[in-house]
C-alpha positions as CSV (number, residue, x, y, z in Angstrom):
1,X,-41.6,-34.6,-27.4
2,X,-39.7,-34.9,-24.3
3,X,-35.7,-35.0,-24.0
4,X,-33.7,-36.1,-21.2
5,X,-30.1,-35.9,-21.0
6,X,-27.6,-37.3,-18.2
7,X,-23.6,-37.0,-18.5
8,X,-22.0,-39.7,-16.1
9,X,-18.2,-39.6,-15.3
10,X,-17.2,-36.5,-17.0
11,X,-13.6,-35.4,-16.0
12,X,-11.9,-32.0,-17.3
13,X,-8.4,-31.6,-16.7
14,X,-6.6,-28.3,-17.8
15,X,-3.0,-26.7,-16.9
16,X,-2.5,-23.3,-16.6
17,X,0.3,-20.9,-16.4
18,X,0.6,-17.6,-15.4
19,X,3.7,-15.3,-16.2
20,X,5.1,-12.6,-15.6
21,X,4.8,-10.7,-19.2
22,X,6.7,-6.8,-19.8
23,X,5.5,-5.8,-16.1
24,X,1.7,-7.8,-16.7
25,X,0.2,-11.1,-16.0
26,X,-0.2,-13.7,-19.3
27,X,-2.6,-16.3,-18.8
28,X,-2.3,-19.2,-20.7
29,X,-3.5,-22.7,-21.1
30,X,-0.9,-25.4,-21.8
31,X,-2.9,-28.1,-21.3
32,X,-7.0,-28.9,-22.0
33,X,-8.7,-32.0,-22.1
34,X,-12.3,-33.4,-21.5
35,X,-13.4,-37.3,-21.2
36,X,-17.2,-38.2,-21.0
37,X,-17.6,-41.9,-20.1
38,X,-21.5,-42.7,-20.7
39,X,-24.1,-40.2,-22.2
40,X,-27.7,-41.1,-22.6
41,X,-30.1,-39.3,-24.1
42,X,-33.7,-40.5,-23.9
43,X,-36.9,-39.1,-25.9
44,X,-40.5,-39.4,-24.8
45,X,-43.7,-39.4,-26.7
46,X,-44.3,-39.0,-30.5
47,X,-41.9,-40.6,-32.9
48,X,-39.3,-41.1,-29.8
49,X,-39.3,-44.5,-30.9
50,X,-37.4,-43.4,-34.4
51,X,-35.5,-40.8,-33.2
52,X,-34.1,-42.7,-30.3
53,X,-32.9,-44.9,-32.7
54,X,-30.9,-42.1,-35.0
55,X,-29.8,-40.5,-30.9
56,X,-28.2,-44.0,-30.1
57,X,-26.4,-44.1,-33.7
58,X,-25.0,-41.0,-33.2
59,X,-24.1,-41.2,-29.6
60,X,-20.1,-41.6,-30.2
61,X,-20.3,-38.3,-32.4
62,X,-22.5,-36.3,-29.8
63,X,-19.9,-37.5,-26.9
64,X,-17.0,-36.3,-29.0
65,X,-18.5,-33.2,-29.6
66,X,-19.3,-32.8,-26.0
67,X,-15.5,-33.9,-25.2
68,X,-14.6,-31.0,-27.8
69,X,-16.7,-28.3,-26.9
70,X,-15.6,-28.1,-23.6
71,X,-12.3,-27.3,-23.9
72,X,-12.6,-24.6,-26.5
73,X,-15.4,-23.0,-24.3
74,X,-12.3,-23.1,-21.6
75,X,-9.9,-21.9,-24.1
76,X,-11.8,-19.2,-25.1
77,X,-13.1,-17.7,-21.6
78,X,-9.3,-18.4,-20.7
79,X,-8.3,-15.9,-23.6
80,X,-10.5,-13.2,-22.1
81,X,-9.1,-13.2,-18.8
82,X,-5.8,-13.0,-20.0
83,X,-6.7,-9.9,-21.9
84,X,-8.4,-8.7,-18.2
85,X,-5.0,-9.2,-16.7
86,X,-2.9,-7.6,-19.8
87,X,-5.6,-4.4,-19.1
88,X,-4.8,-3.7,-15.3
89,X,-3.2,-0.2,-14.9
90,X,0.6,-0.4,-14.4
91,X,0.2,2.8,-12.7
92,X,-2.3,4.0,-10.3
93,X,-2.2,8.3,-9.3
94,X,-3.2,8.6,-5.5
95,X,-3.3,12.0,-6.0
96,X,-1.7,15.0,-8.1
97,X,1.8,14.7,-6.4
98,X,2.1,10.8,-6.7
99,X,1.4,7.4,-8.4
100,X,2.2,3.7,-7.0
101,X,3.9,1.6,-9.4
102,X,1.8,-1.5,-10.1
103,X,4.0,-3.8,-12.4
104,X,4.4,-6.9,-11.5
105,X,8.3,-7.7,-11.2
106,X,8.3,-11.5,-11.6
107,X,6.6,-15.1,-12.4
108,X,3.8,-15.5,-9.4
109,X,4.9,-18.2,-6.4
110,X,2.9,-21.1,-5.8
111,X,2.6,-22.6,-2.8
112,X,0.6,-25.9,-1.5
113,X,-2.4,-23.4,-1.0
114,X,-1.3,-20.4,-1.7
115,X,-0.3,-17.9,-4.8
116,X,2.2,-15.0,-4.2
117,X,2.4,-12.2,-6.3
118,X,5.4,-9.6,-6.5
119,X,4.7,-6.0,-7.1
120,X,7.0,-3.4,-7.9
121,X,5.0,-0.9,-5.2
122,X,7.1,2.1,-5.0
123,X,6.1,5.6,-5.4
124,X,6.9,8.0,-8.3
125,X,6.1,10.9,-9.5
126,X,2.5,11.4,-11.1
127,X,4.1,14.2,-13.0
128,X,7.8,13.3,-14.3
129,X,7.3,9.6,-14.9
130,X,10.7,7.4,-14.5
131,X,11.9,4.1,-14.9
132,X,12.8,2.0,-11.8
133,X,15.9,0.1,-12.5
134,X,16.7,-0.9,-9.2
135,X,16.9,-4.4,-8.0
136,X,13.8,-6.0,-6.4
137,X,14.4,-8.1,-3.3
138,X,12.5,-11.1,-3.1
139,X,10.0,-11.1,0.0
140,X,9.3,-14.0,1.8
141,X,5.8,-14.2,3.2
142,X,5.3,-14.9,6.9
143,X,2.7,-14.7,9.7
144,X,4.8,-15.7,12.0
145,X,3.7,-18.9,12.0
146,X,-0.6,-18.2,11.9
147,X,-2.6,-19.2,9.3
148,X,-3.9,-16.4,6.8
149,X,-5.9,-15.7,4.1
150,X,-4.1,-13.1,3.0
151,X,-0.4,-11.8,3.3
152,X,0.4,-8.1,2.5
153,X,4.0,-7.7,2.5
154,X,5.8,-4.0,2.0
155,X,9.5,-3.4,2.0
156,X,10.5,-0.2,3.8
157,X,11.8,0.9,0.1
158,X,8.3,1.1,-0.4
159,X,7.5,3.9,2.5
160,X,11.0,5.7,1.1
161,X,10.2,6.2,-2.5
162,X,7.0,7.6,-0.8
163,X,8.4,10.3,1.1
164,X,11.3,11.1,-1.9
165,X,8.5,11.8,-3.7
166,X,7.1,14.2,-1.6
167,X,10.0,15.9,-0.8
168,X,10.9,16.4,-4.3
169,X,7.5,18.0,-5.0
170,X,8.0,20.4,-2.4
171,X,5.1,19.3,0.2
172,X,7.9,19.1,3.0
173,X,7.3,22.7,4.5
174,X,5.6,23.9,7.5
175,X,5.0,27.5,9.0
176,X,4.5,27.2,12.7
177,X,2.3,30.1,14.0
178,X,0.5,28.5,16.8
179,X,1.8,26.1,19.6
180,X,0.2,25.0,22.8
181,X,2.0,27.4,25.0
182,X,1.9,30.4,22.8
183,X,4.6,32.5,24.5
184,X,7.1,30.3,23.1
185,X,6.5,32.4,19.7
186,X,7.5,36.1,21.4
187,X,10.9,37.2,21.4
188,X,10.5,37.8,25.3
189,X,10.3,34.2,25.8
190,X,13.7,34.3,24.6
191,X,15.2,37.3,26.7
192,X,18.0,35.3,28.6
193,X,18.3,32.6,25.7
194,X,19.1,35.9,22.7
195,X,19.4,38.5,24.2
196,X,20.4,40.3,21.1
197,X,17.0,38.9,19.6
198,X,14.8,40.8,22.2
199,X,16.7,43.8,22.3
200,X,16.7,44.0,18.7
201,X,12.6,42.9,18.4
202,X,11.2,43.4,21.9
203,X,8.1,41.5,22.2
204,X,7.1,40.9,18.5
205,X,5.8,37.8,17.7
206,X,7.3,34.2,15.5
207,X,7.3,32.4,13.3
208,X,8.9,28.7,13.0
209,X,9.3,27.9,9.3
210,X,10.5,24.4,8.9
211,X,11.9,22.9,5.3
212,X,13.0,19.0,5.1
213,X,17.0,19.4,3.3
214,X,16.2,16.0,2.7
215,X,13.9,12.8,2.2
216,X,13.4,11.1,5.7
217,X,14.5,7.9,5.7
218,X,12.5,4.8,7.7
219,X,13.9,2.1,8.7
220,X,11.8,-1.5,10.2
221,X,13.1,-3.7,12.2
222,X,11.6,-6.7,14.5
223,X,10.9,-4.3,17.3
224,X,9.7,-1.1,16.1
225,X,10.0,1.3,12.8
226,X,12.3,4.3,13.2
227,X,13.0,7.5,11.1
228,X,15.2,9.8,10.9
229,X,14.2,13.4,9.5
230,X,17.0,16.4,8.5
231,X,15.3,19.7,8.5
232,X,16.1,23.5,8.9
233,X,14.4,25.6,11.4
234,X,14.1,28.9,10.4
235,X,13.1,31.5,13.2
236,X,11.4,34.3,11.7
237,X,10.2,37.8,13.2
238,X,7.3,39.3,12.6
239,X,8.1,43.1,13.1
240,X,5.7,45.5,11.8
241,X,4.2,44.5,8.5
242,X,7.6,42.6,8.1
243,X,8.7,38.6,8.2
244,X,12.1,38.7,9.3
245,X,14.6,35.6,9.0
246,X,16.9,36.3,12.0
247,X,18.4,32.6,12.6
248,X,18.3,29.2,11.2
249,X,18.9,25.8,13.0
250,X,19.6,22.2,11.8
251,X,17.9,19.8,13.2
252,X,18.5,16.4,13.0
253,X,15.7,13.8,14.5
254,X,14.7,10.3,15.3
255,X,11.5,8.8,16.3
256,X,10.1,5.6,16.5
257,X,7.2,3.8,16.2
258,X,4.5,1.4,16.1
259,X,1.9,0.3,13.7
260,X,-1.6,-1.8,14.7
261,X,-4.5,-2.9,13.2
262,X,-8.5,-2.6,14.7
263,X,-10.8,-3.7,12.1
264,X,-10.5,-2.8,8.7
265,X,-7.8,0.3,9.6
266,X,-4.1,0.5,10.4
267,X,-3.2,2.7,12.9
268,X,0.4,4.1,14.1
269,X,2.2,6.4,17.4
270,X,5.6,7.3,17.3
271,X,8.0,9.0,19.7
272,X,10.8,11.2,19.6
273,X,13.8,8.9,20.3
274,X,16.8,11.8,19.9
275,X,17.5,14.9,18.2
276,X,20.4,17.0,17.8
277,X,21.0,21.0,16.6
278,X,23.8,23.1,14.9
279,X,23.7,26.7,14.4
280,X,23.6,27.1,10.7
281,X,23.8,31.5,10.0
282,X,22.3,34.1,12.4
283,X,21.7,37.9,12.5
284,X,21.1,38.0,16.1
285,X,24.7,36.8,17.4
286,X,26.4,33.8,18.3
287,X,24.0,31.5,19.8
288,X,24.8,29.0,22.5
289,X,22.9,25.8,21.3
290,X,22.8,24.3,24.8
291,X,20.2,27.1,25.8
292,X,18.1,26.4,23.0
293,X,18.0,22.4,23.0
294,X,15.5,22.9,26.0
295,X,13.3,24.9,23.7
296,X,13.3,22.7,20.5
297,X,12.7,19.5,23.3
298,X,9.5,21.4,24.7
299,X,8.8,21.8,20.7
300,X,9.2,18.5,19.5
301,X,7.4,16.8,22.4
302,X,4.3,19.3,22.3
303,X,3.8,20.1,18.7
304,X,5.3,17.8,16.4
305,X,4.9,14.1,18.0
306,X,1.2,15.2,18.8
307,X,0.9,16.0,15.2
308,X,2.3,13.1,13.9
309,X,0.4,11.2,16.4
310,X,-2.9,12.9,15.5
311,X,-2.6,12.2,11.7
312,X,-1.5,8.2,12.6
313,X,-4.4,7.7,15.3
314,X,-7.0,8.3,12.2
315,X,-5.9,5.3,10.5
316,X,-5.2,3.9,6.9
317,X,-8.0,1.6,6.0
318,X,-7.2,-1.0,4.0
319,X,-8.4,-2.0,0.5
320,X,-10.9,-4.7,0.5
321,X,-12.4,-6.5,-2.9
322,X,-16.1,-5.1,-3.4
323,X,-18.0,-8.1,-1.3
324,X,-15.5,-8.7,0.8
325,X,-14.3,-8.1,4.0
326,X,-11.1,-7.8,6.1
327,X,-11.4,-9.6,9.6
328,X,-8.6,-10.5,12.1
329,X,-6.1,-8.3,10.7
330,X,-2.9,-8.0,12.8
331,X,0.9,-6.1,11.7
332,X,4.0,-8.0,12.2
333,X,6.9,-6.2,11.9
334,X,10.8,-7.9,10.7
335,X,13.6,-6.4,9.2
336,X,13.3,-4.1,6.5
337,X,9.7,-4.7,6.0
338,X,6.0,-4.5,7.2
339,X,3.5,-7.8,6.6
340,X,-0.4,-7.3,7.7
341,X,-1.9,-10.7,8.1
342,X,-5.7,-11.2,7.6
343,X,-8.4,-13.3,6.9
344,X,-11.4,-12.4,4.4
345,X,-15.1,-12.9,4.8
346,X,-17.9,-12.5,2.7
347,X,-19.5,-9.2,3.4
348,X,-23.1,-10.8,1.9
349,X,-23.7,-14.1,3.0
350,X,-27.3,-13.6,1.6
351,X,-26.5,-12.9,-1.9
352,X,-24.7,-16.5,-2.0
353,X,-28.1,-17.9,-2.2
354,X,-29.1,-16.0,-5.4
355,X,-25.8,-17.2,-7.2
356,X,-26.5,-19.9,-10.5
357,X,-25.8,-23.4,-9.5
358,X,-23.5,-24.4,-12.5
């Protein structure tokens, strides 16, 4: 016996909220309703003939059950996303020194056709977990004025939690042994700028240990994204078997910057804008900073911007859903925060053709 079955006219409506539940997303459905206007069913061969009859009795009860089932099938798979979106991590460790904060700090934004989601996005210690009670500003998404798939928007509190985070864990000190023009780190480089220094270590080598006194702080605006950095510059001696602190210098600095995208990566340069130095102890003297602001120029400009610069010019590439791609990606900068605009393509065009038809 052969059945044949055609639905004509079906509508399903449903309404659907999403909320901002504790820090999670709640799904729910507020409204869910299905309307079948005509459904025939038609048997062939055998005892169709009887059958048929009973089918075309029956064929209000079938469409109500039809018009029923529906909408708990809806209902139901609707209840299992919602407990997808209840499972995401709040928390996400990048690595044993810090974790982004992934709550979601208010209802989601709908636009004509778009969805904006708020996330709380600041950095925190993997170790010592705390509480953000601070006040989240509300974003407002922009392209400025071009048409994207996708808007990722980060406040600049977002980049300073980062780097108070690493500061606090202690991952803010260098020891400078090596610099492109190596004479720099003998004390007879600095014969006429300490004197006292060479006579008391003639030609023994240095040592430049640097410590942040505290977190850098960036700042975005329209045209650029500045920081400014407060550090100590401890010069050390290395007499004998011996590491010798002999002065320490405070060094205040500003760069500024630029970020970029090229494909799927962002990339950044900065540039040292200003810096400025007080003497804060020595054991070699009184030390005239004038003499030494040459020094620390020459040191900024060929050891720490080309640093920073070399770290920046590898990129950050940017998280993609698996299947998809990033493609026209460009940064726009306003103040206080830093929006990449993007579209997204399918990575696989050919696997479209082995998705079900439903």
């Amino acid at each position: 016996m052969l059945s044949i079955s055609k639905v004509q006219g079906m509508e399903v409506g449903i309404t659907m909220e999403i909320k901002n539940y504790n820090g999670s997303l709640s799904l729910s459905v507020s409204q869910c309703g299905c309307y079948v206007k005509d459904l025939v069913i038609s048997l062939d061969g055998g005892a169709s003939w009887f059958y048929q009859g009973l089918i075309n009795a029956f064929e209000d009860h079938i469409r109500a059950a039809v018009e029923k089932a529906i909408p708990e099938n809806i209902i139901d798979g609707t209840s299992k996303l919602d407990s997808l979106l209840q499972s995401l991590p709040r928390s996400v460790n990048l690595d044993n020194v810090s974790a982004l904060n992934m709550t979601f700090v208010s209802d989601p934004q709908y636009g004509n056709s778009s969805i904006e989601f708020d996330v709380d996005g600041l950095f925190s210690s993997a170790v010592a977990k705390t509480s953000n009670l601070q006040k989240h500003p509300q974003l407002s998404l922009s392209c400025g004025g071009a048409s994207k798939m996708l808007l990722l928007s980060l406040d600049e509190d977002v980049f300073n939690s980062a780097l108070e985070v690493y500061f606090k864990a202690g991952s803010m000190h260098w020891v400078v042994d090596k610099v492109p023009d190596q004479s720099l780190l003998n004390t007879a480089s600095w014969k006429f700028i300490i004197p006292r220094l060479y006579r008391s270590y003639p030609n023994d080598n240095m040592l430049l240990n640097i410590s942040m006194t505290s977190s850098p702080v960036i700042r975005i605006t329209s045209e650029k994204i500045g920081a400014t950095t407060n550090a100590d510059l401890i010069i050390d001696v290395v007499h004998a078997t011996e590491t010798i602190p002999v002065l320490c210098i405070s060094v205040v600095v500003s760069a500024s910057g630029v970020a970029e995208a090229a494909g799927n990566k962002v990339y950044g340069s900065v540039e040292l804008d200003n810096f400025s130095l007080a003497l804060k102890w020595s054991n070699v003297g009184n030390i005239h900073m004038s003499l030494i602001q040459g020094v620390i120029r020459v040191f900024l400009n060929t050891v720490c911007m080309p640093y920073l610069n070399s770290r920046l010019g590898h990129g950050v590439v940017l998280p993609a859903v698996h299947g998809f791609t990033l493609k026209d990606v460009y940064v726009l900068t306003s103040p206080e925060k830093l929006t990449l605009c993007s579209d997204v393509t399918f990575s696989n065009a050919s696997r479209l053709a082995s998705f079900p038809i439903l």
